[in-house]
N, C-alpha and C positions, 0 to 999 in steps of 0.2 A: 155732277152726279147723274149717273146712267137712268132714266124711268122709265119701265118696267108695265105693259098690261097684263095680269095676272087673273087668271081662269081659275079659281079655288073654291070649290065646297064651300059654304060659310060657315059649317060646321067643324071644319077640319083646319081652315085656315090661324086657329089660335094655338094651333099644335104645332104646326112647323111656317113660324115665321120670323123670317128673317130680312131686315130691314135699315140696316144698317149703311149699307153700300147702294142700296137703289132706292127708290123711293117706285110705289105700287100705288095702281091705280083701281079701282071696283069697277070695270067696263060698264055693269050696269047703270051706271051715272051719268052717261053719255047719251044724248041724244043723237040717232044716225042722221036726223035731218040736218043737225047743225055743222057737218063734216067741212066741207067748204064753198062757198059759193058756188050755184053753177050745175054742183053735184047732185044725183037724187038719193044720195044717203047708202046708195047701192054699192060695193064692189065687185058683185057679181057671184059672190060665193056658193058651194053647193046648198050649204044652208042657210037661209035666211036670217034663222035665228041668232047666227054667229057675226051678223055685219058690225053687230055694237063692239064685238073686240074690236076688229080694225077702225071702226071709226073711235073708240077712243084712244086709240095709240094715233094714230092721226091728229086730232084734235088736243092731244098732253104731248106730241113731240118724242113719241115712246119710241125708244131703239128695239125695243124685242117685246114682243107677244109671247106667255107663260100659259103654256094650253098641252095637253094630252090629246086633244081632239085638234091634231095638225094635219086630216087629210080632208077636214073640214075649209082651211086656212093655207090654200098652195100656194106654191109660186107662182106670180107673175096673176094676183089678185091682192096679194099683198100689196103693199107699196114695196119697190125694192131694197128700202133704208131703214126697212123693220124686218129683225130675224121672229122669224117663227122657229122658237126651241119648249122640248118638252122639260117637263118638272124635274126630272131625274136629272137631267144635263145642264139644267141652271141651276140645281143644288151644287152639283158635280164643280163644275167653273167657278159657284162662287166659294165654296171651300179652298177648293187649290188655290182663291189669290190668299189666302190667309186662314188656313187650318187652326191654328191656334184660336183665333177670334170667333170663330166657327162652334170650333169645343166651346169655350167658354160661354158662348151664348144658347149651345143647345144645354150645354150645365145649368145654367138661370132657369134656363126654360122649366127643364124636367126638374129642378128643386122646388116650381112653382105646384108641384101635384102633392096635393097633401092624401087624397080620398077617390081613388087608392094614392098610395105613393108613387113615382117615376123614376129610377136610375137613371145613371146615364149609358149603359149598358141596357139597359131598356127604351128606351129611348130611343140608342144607335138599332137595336132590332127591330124598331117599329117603322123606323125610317127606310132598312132593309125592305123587311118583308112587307108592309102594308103598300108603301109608294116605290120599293122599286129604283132607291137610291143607293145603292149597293158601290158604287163610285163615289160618292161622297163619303158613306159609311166608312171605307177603309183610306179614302185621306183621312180620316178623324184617326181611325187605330193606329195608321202607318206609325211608326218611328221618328221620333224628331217631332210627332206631336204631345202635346201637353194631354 
């Protein structure tokens, strides 16, 4: 199972998460000192503030970094065996392995709003327009989906 460090609002995070296929990690929970021996916690980044992402995909083994703020996180300060992908494009990827499972879980999701209520056309709108998932959105409407 692929693991995943994921950059998310904590406020927004109960809205579109999906968990199924990766397992996520809270960077915040990572100590940058404890990266690996030897190391000063540093990678060298434009901002400081951001070394805890990479030092916890580092220290959990994470294949990809989940961040909007990727020119915080270049290349060639990453480690080379962690992708830095923004949110749109790891919604995007993980729909198209399985569109169906995709629906179904943002179905659960948005059945879980009672006040107000959530369609799931509301739902795929919000994913649209608020985060800019507009690739994932229309694997969900495409055809041949549920």
């Amino acid at each position: 199972m692929p693991f995943v460090v994921a950059e998310f609002d904590p406020r927004e995070i109960s809205f579109f998460h999906y968990d199924r296929a990766f397992r996520v990690c809270d960077p915040r929970l990572v100590a940058t000192e404890s990266v690996q021996p030897g190391l000063d916690g540093s990678f060298g980044l434009p901002d400081p503030d951001d070394e805890h992402l990479v030092a916890a995909a580092v220290v959990g083994g994470a294949e990809a970094i989940v961040s909007d703020n990727i020119k915080h996180l270049p290349q060639g300060k990453v480690p080379a065996h962690i992708q830095v992908i923004k949110p749109a494009d790891f919604a995007a990827n993980t729909v198209s392995v399985s569109p169906d499972a995709a629906i179904r879980a943002l179905k659960t999701m948005s059945s879980r709003y009672s006040s107000p209520p959530l369609t799931f056309a509301e739902a795929l709108e919000i994913l649209d327009s608020r985060y800019g998932m507009s690739e994932a959105v229309e694997l969900m409407k495409s055809p041949g989906s549920s």
